[in-house]
N, C-alpha and C positions, 0 to 999 in steps of 0.2 A: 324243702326238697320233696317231690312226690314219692309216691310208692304206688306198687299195689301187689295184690296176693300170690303165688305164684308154688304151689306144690308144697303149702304146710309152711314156706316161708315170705316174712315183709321185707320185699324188693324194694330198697332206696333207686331213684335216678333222677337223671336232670335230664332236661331240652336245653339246648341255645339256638343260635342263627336262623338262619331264613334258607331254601333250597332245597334241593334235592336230599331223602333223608340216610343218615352218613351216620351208624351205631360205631362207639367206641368201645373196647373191653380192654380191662386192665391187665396186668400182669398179676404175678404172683407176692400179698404182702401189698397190692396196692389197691387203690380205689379211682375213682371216676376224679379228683383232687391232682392224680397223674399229668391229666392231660393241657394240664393248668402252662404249659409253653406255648401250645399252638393250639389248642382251642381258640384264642380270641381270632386266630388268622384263619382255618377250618370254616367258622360259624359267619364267617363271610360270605360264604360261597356254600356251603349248608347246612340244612338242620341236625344238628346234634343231638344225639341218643347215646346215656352216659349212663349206664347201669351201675350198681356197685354190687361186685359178685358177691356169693355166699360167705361170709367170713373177714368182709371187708367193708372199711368207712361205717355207715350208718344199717349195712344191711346184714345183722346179728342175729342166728338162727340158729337153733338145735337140731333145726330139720335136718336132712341127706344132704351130702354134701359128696358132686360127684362133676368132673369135666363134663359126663353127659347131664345130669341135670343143669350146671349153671348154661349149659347150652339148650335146655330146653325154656330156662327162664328166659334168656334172651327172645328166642322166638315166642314164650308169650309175653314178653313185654312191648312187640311189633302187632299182636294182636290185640292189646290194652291201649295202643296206642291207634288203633286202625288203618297201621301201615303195611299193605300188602308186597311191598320190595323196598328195599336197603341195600345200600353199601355197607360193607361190614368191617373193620379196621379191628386187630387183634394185636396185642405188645405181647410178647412170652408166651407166657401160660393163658393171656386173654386169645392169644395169635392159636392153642391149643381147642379153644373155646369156640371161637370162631369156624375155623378148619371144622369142626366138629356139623358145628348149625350149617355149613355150605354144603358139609357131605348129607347130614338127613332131611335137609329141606334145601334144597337147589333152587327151587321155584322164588324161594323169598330171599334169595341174595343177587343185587346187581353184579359187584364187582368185590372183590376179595383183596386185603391187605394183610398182610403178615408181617409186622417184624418183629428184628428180632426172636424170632418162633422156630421151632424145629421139630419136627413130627414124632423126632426121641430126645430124651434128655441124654445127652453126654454125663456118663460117669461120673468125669469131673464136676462140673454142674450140681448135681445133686449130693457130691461130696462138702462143694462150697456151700449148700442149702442144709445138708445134715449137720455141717461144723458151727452156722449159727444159729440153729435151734437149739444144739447144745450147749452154745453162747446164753440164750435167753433162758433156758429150761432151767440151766444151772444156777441162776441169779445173777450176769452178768447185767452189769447197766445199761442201760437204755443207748448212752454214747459210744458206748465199748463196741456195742453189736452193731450199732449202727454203721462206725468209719468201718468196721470192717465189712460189712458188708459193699460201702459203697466204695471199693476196691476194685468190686466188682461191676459195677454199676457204670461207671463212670470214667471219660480218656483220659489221658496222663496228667495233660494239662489243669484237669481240674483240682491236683491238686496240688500244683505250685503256687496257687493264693490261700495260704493258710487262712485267711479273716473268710475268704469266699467257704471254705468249709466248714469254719465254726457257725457261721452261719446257716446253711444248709444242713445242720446238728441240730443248731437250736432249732429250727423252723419245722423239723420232723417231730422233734423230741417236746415241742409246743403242739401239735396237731390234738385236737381235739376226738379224733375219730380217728387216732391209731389202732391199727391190729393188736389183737392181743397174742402171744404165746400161744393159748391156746387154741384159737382161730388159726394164727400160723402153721400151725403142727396138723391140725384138720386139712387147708389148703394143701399144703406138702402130701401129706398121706394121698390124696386124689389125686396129684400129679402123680406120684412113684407106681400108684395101683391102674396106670388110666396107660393103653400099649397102643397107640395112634399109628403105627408103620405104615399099616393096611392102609391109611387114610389119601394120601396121596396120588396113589394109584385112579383112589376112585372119586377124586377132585377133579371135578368139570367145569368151575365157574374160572370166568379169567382173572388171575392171580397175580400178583406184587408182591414178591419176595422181596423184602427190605434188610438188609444186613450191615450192621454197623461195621465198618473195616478195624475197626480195634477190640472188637465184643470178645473177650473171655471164656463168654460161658456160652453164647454160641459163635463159633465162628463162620464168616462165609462160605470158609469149604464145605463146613458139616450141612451147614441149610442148603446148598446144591447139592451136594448127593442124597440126600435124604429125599428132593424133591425132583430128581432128575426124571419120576416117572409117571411125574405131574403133568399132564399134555399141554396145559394150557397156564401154565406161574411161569414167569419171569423173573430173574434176580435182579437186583440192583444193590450195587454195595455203596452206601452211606460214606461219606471221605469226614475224616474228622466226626466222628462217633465212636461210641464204646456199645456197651448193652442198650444201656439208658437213650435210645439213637435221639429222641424228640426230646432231651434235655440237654445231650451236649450239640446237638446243631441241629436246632427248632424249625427256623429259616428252610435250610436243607431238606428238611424232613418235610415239612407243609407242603413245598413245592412239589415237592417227588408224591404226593399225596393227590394233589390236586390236579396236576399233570396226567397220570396215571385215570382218575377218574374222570378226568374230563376228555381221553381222549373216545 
């Protein structure tokens, strides 16, 4: 995987596909390893720019760690890379990231995706993000914190196939370049410290409000209002999604991706 330098910290990312160039940010606790649903369909149709924020996957740093910085690495990782405009696609707290880099450099974003993202954290939200830190801080196992987080993560559906989620257990709890603890707790701290409300308002680039119809931790209602004074975002609510929207219906999610930027 490349890297390169980027404000006192070594910035892990990948390229894939061919096209127009299409930057992905992950969420919160995740890495550029996320997009592992519809990347292969994406990279179709363009080129992929897959950072892995401050605190996640391979990109491990003592540096600052702040919403506005990893949004300043993104914009120099399009100057490391000599890309003068992007599509920009942001899940959560990447969708926080994103919003971020559209607001202080407009110039260098084509079109704007968001899901799952909301310009405040719901209460609840960061009640469910402070109850498994306390999970992890206090010595709870790796599996313990995991189902429960992915409670949250993921539609109902997912989990009526018990083997499908032992699975999905192992597979995390196998990952090589898991977050640690204490990268989690750094991540969280920047969300909780980081008041995005203003941002909206002063969002010009054309936006994609993507909203899982089953999401928990944001719901559709709270991402319209929040964004109601966005001039130029449009909602779309994701059928058969939870939070996790490009994991429980991939399909769904590419097209409304591709659609959206193609038109």
């Amino acid at each position: 995987m490349p890297r390169f330098q980027s404000k006192n910290a070594d910035i892990h990312y990948e390229v894939m596909g061919d096209g127009p160039p299409l930057m992905l940010i992950a969420g919160l606790a995740s890495d550029n390893a996320s997009w592992g649903p519809v990347s292969p369909i994406l990279s179709r149709r363009f080129t992929l720019i897959m950072p892995n924020n401050r605190g996640a996957g391979r990109t491990k740093t003592a540096a600052a760690l702040s919403i506005e910085t990893m949004a300043d690495d993104c914009a120099a990782l399009l100057d490391h890379l000599k890309i003068d405009r992007a599509h920009v696609l942001g899940h959560s707290m990447g969708g926080l990231i994103a919003m971020t880099l559209a607001v202080n450099a407009p110039g260098r974003i084509g079109k704007l995706v968001l899901a799952a993202s909301c310009a405040t954290t719901p209460a609840r939200a960061i009640s469910v993000i402070d109850n498994l830190l306390l999970l992890r801080e206090g010595g709870a196992s790796d599996e313990l914190w995991l189902r429960s987080f992915f409670h949250w993560l993921f539609k109902p559906q997912f989990f009526e196939k018990k083997n499908a989620v032992d699975a999905a257990i192992a597979l995390s709890m196998a990952y090589p370049y898991a977050q640690s603890v204490q990268d989690m707790r750094r991540q969280v701290d920047a969300l909780r410290n980081y008041d995005a409300s203003a941002l909206p308002a002063r969002l010009r680039t054309e936006t994609l409000l993507l909203a899982g119809e089953k999401d928990l931790m944001f719901s559709p209602d709270e991402i319209e209002a929040a964004f109601a004074v966005a001039p130029a975002a449009r909602l779309q609510i994701l059928p058969d999604a939870a939070h996790s929207l490009h994991w429980d219906n991939p399909g769904g999610f590419a097209e409304s991706v591709i659609a959206f930027l193609a038109r």
